[in-house]
PDB file of the backbone (N, CA, C, O) and the ligand in Angstrom, with CONECT records:
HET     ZN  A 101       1
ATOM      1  N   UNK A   1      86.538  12.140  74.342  1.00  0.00           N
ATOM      2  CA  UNK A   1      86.445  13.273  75.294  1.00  0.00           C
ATOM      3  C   UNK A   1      86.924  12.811  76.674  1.00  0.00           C
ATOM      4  O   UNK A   1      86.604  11.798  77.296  1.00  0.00           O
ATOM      5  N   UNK A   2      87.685  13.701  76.970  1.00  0.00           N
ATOM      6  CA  UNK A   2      88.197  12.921  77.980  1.00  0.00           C
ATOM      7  C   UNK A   2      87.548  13.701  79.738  1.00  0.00           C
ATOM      8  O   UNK A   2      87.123  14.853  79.822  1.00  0.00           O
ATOM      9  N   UNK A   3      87.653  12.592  81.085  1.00  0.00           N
ATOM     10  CA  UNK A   3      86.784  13.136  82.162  1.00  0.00           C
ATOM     11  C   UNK A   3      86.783  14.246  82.344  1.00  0.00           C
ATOM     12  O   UNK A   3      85.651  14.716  82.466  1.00  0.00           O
ATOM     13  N   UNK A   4      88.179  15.436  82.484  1.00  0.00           N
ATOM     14  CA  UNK A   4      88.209  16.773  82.363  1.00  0.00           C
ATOM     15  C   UNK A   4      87.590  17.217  81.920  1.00  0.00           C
ATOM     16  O   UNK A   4      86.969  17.889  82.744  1.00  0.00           O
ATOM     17  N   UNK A   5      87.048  17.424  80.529  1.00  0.00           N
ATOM     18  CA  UNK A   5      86.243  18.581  79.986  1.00  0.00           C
ATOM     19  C   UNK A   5      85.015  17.679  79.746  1.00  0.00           C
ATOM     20  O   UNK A   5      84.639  17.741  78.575  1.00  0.00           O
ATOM     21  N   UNK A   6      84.108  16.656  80.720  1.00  0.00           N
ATOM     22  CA  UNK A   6      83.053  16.580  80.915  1.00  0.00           C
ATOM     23  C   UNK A   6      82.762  17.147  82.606  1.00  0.00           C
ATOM     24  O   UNK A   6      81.632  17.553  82.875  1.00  0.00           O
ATOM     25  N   UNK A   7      83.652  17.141  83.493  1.00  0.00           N
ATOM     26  CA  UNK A   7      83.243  17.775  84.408  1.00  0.00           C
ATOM     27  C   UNK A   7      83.621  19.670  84.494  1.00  0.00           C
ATOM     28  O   UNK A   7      83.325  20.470  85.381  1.00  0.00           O
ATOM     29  N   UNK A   8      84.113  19.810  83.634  1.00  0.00           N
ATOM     30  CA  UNK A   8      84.239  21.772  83.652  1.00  0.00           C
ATOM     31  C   UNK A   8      82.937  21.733  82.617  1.00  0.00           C
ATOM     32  O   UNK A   8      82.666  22.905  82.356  1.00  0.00           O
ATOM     33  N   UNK A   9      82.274  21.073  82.115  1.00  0.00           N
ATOM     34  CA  UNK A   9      81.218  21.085  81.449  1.00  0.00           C
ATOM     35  C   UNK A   9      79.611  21.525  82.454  1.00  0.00           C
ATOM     36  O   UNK A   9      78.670  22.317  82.402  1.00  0.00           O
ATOM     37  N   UNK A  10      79.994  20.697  83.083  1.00  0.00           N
ATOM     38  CA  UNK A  10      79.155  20.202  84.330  1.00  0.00           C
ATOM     39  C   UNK A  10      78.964  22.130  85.259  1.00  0.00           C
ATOM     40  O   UNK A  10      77.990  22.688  85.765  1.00  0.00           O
ATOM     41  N   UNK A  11      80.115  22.468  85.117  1.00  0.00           N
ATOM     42  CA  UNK A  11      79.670  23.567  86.053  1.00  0.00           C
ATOM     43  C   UNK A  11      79.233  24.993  85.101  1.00  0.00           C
ATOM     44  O   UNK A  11      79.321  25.071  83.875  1.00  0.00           O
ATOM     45  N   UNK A  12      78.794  25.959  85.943  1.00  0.00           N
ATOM     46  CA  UNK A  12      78.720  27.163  84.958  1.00  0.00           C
ATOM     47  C   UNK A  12      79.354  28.458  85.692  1.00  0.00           C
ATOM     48  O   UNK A  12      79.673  29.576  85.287  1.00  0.00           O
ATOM     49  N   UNK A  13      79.396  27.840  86.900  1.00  0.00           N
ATOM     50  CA  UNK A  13      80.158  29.103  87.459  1.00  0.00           C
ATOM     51  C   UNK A  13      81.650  28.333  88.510  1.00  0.00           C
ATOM     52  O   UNK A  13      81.617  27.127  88.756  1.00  0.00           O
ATOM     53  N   UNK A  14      82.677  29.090  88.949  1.00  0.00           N
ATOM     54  CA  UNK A  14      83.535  28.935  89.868  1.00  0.00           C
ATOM     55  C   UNK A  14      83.260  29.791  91.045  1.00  0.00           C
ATOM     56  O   UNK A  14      82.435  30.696  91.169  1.00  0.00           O
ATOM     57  N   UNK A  15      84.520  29.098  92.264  1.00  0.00           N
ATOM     58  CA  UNK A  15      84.626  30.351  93.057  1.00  0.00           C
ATOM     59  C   UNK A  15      85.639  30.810  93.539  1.00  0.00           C
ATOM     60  O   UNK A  15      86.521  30.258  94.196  1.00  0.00           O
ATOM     61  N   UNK A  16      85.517  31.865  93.205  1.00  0.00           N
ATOM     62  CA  UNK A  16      87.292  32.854  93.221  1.00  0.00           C
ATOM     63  C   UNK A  16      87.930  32.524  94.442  1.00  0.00           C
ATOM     64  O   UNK A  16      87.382  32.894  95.480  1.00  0.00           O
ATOM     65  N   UNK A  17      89.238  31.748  94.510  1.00  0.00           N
ATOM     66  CA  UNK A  17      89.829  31.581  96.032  1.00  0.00           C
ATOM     67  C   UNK A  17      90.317  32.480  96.725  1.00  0.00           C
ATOM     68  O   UNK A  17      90.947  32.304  97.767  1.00  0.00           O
ATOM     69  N   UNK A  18      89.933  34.094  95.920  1.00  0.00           N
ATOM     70  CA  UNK A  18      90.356  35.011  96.935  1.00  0.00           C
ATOM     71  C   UNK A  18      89.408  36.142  97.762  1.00  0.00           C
ATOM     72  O   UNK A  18      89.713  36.922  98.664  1.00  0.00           O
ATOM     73  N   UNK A  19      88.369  35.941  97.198  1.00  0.00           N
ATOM     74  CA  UNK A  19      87.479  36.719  97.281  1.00  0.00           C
ATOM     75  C   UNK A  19      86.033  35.425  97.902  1.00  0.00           C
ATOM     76  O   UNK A  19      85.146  35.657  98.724  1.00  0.00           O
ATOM     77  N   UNK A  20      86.179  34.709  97.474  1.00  0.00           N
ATOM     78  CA  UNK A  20      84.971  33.644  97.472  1.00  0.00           C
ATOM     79  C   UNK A  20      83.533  34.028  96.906  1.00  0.00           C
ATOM     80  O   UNK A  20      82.503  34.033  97.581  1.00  0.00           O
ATOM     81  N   UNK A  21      83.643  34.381  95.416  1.00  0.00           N
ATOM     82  CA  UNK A  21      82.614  35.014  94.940  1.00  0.00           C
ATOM     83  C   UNK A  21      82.315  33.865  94.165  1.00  0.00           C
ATOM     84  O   UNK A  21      83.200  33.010  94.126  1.00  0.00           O
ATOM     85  N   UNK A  22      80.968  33.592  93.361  1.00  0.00           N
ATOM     86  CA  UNK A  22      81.151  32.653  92.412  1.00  0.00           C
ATOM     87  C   UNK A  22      81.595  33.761  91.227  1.00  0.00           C
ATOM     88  O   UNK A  22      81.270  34.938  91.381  1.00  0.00           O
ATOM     89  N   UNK A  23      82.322  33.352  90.083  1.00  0.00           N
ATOM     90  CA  UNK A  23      82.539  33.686  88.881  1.00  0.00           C
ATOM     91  C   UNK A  23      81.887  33.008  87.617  1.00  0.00           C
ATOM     92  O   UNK A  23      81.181  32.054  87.943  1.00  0.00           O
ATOM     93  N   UNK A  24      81.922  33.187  86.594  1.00  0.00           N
ATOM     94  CA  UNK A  24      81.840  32.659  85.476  1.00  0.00           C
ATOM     95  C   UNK A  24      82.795  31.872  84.882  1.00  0.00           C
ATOM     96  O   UNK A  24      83.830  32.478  84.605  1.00  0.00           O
ATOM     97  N   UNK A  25      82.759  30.582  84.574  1.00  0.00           N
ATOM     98  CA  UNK A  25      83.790  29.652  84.481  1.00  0.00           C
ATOM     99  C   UNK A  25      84.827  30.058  83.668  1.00  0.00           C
ATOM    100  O   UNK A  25      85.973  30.148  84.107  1.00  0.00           O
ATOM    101  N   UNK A  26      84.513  30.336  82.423  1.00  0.00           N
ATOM    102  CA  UNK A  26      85.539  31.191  82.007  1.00  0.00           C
ATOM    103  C   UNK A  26      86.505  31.734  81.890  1.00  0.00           C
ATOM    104  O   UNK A  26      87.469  31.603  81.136  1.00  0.00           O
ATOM    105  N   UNK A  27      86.048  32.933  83.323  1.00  0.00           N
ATOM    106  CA  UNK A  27      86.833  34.098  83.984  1.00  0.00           C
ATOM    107  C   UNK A  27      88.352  33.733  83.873  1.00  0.00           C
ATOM    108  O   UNK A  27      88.840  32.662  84.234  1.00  0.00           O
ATOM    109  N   UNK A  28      89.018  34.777  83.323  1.00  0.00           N
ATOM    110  CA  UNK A  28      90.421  34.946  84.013  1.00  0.00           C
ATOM    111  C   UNK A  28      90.712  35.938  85.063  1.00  0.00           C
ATOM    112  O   UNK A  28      91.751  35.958  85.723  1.00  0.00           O
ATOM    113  N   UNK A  29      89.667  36.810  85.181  1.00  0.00           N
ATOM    114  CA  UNK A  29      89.919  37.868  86.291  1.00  0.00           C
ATOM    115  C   UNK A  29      88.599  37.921  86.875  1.00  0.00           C
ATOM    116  O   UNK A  29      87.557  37.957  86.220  1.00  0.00           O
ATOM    117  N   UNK A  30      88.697  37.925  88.272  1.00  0.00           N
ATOM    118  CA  UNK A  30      87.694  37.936  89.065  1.00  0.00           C
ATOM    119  C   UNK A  30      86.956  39.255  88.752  1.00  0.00           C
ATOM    120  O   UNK A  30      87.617  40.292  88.799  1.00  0.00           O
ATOM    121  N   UNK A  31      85.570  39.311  88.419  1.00  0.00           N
ATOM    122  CA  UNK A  31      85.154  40.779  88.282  1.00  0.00           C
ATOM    123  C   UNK A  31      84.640  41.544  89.842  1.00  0.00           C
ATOM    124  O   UNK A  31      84.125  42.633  90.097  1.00  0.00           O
ATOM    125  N   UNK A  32      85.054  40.416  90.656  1.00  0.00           N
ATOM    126  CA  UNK A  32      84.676  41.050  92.190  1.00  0.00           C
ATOM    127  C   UNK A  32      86.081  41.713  92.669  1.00  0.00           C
ATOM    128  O   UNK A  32      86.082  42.931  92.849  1.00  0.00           O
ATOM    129  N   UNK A  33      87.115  41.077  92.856  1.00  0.00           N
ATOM    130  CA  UNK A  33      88.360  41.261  93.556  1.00  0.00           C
ATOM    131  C   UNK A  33      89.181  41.794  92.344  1.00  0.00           C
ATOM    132  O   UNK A  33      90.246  42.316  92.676  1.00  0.00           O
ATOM    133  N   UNK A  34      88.969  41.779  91.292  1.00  0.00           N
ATOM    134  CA  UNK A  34      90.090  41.711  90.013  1.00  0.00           C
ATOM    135  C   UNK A  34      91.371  40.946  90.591  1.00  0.00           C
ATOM    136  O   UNK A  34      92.494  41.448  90.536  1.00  0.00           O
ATOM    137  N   UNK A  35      91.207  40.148  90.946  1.00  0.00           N
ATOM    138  CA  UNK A  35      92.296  39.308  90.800  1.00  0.00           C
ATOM    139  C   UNK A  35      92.444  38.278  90.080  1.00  0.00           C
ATOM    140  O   UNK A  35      91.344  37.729  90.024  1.00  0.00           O
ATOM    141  N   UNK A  36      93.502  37.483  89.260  1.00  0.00           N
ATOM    142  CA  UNK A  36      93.812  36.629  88.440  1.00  0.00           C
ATOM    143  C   UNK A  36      93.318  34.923  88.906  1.00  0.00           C
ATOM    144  O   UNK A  36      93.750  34.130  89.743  1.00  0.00           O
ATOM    145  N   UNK A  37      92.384  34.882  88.055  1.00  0.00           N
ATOM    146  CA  UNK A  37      92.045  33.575  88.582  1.00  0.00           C
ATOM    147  C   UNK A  37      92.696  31.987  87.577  1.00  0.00           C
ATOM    148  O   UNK A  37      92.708  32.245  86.374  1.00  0.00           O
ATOM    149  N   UNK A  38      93.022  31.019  87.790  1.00  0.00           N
ATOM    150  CA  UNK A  38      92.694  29.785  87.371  1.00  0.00           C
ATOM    151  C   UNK A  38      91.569  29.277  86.491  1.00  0.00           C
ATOM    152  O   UNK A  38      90.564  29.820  86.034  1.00  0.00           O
ATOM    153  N   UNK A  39      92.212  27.715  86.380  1.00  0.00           N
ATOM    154  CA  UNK A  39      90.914  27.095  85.745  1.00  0.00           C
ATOM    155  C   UNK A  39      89.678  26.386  87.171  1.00  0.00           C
ATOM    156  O   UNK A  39      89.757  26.491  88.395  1.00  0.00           O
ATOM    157  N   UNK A  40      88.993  25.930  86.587  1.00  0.00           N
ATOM    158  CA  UNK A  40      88.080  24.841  87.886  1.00  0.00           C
ATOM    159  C   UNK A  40      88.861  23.936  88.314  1.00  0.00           C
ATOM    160  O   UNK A  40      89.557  23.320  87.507  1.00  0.00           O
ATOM    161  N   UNK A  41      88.896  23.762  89.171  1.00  0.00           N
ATOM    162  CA  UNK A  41      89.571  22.077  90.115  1.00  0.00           C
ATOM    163  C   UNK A  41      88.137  21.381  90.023  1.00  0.00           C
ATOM    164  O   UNK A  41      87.134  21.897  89.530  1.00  0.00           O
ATOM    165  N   UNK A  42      88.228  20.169  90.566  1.00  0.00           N
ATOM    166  CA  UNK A  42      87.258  19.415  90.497  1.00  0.00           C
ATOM    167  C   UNK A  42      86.705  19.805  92.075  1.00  0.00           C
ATOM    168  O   UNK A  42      86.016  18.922  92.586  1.00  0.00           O
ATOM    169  N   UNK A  43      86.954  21.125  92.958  1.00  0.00           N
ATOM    170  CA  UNK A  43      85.871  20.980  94.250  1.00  0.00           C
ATOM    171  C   UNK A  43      85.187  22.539  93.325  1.00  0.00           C
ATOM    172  O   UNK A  43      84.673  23.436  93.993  1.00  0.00           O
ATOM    173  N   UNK A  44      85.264  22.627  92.122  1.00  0.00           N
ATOM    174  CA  UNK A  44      84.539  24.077  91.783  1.00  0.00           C
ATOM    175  C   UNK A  44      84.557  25.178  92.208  1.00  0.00           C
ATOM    176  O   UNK A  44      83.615  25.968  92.143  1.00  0.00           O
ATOM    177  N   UNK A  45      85.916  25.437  92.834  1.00  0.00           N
ATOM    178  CA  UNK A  45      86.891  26.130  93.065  1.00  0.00           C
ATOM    179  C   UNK A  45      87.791  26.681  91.798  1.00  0.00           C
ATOM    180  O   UNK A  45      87.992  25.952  90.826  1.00  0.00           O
ATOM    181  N   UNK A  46      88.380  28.181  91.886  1.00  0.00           N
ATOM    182  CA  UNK A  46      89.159  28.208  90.806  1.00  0.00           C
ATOM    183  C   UNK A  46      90.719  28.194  90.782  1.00  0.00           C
ATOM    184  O   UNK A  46      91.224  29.204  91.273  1.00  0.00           O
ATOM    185  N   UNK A  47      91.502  27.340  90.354  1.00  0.00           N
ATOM    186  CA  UNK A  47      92.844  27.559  90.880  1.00  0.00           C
ATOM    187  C   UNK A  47      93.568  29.066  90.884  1.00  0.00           C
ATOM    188  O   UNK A  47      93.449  29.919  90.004  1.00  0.00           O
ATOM    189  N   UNK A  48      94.176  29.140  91.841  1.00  0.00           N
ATOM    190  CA  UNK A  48      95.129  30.880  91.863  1.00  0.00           C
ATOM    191  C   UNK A  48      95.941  30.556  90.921  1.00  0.00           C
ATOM    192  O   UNK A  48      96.656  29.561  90.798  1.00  0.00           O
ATOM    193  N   UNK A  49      95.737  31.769  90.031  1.00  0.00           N
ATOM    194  CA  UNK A  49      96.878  32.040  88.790  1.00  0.00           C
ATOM    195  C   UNK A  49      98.550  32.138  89.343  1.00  0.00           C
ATOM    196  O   UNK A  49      99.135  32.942  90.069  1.00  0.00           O
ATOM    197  N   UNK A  50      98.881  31.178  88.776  1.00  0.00           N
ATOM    198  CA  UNK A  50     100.410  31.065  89.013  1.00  0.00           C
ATOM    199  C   UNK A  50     100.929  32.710  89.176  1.00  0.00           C
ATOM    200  O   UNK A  50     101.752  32.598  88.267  1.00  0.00           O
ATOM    201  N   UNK A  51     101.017  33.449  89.402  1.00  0.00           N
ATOM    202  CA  UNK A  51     101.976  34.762  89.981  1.00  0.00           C
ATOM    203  C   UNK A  51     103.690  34.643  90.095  1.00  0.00           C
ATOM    204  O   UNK A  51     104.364  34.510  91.117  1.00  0.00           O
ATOM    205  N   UNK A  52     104.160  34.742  88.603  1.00  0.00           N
ATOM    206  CA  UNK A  52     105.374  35.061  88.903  1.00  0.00           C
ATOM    207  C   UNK A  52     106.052  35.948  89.456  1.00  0.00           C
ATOM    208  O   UNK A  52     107.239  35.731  89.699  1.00  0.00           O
ATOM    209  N   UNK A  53     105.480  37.098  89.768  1.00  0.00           N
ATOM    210  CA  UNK A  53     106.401  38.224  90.239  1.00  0.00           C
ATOM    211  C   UNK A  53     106.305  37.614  92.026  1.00  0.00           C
ATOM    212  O   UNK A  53     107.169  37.632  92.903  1.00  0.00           O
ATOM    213  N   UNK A  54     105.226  37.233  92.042  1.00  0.00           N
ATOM    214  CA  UNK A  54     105.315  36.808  93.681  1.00  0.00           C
ATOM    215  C   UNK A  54     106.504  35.839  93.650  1.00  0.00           C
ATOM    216  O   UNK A  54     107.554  36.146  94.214  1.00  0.00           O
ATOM    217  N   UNK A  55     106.310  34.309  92.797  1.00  0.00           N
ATOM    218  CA  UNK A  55     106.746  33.120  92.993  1.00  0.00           C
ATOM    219  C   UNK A  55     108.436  33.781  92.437  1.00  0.00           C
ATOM    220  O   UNK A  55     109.189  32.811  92.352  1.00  0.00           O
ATOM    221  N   UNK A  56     108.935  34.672  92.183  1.00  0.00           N
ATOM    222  CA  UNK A  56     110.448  35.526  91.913  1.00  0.00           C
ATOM    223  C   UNK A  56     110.840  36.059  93.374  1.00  0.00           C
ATOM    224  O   UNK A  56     111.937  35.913  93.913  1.00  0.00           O
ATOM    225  N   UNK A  57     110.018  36.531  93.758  1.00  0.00           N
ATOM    226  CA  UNK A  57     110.152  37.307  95.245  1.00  0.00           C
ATOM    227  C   UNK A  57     110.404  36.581  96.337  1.00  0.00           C
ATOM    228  O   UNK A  57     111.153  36.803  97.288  1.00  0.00           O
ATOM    229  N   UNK A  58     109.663  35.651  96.082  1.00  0.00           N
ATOM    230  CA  UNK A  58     109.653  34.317  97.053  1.00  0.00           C
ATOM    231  C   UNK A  58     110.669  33.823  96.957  1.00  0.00           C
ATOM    232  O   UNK A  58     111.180  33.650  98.064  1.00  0.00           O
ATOM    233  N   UNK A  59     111.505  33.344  95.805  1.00  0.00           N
ATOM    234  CA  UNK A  59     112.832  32.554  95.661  1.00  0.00           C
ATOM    235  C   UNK A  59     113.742  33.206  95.968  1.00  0.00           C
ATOM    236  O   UNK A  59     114.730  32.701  96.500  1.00  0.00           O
ATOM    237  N   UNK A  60     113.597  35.060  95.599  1.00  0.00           N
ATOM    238  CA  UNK A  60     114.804  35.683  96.368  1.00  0.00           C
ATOM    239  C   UNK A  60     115.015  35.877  97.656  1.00  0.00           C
ATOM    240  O   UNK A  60     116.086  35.774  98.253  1.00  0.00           O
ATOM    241  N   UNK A  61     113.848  36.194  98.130  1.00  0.00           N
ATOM    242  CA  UNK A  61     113.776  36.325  99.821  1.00  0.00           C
ATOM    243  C   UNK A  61     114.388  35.040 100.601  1.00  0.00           C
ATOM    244  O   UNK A  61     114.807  35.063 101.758  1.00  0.00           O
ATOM    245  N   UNK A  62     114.341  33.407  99.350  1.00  0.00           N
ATOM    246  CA  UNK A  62     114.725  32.547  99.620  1.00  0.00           C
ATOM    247  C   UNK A  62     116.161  32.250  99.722  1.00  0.00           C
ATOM    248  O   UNK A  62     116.715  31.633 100.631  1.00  0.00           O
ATOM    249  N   UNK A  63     116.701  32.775  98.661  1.00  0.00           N
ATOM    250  CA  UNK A  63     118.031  32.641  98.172  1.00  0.00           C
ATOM    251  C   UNK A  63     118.741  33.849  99.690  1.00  0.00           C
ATOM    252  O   UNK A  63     119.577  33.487 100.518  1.00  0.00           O
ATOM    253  N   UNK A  64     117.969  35.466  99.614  1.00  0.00           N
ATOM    254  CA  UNK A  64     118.752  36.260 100.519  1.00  0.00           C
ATOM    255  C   UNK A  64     118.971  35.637 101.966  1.00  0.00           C
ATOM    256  O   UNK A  64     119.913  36.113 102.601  1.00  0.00           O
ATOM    257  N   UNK A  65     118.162  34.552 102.618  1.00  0.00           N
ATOM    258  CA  UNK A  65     117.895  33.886 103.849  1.00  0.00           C
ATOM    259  C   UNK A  65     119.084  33.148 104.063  1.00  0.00           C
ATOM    260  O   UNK A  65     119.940  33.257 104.942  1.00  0.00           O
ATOM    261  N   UNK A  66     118.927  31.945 102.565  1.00  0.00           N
ATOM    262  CA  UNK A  66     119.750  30.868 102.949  1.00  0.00           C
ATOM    263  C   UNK A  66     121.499  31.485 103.055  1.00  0.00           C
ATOM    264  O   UNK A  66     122.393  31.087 103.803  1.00  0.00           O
ATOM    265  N   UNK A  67     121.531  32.408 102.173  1.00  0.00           N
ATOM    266  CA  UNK A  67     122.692  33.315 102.408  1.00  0.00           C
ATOM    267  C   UNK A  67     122.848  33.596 103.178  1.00  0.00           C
ATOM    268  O   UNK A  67     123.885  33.205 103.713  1.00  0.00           O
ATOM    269  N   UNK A  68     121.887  34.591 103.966  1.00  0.00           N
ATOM    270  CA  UNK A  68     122.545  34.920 105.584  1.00  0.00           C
ATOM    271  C   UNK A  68     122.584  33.907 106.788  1.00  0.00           C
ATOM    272  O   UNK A  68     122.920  34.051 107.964  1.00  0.00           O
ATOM    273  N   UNK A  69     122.088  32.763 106.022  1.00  0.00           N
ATOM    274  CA  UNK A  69     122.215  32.030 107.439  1.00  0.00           C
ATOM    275  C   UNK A  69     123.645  31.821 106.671  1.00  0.00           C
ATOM    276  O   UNK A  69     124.606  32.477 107.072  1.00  0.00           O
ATOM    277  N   UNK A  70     123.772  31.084 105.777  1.00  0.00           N
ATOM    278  CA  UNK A  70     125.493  30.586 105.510  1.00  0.00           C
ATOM    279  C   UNK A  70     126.488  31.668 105.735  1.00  0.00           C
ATOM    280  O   UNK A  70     127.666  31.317 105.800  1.00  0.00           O
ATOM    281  N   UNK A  71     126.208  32.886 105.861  1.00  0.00           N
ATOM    282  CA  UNK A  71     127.134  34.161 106.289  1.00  0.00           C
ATOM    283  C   UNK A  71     126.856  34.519 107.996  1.00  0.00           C
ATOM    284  O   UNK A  71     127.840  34.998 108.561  1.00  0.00           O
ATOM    285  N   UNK A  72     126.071  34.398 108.533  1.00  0.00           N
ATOM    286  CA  UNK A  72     125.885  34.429 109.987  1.00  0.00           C
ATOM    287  C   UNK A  72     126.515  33.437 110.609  1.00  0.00           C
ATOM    288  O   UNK A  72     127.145  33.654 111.645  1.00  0.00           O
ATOM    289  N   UNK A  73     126.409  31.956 109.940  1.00  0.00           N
ATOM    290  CA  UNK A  73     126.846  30.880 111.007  1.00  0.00           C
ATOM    291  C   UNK A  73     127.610  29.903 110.110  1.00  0.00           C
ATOM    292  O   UNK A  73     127.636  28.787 110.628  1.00  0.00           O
ATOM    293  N   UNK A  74     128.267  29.965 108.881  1.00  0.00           N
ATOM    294  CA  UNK A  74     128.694  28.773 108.424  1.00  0.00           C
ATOM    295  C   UNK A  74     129.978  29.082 107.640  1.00  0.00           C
ATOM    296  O   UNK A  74     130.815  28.294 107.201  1.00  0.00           O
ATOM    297  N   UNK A  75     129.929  30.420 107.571  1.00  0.00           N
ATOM    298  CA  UNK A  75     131.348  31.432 107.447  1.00  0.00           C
ATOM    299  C   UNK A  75     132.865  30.884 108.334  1.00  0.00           C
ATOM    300  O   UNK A  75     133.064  30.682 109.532  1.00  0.00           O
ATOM    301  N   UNK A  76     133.370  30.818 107.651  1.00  0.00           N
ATOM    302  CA  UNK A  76     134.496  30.404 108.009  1.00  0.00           C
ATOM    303  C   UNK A  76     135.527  31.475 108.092  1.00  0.00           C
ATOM    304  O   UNK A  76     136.677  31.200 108.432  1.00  0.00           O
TER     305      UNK A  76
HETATM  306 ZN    ZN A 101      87.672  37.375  93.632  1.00  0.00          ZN2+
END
């Protein structure tokens, strides 16, 4: 057994990093905020569910930036 699943053992509840509620370890959705939660970290905290539609949005807003800077100032 390895240290991981003796310390998510250890707890019985999390706490939602968006709401700061405790949850049920469990949880995939906060039943306070309904938002998508993680597993436990070791501060018994729950990690934020990876969000692709955000982490997509983010890379385009990234990609549309680095574009306009290379079209504002590097345009030839
Ligand atoms: Zn919450």
């Amino acid at each position: 057994m390895s240290n991981d699943m003796e310390k998510n053992d250890a707890y019985s509840s999390k706490k939602c990093p968006e709401c700061l509620t405790y949850i049920p370890v469990k949880a995939v959705v906060c039943p306070s905020c309904k938002r998508r939660v993680g597993k436990i970290t070791d501060t018994g905290m729950a990690r934020k569910a990876f969000d692709w539609k955000a982490y997509l949005g983010f890379v385009l807003a990234l990609a549309a930036f680095a574009f306009y800077i290379w079209w504002a100032f590097f345009r030839k």
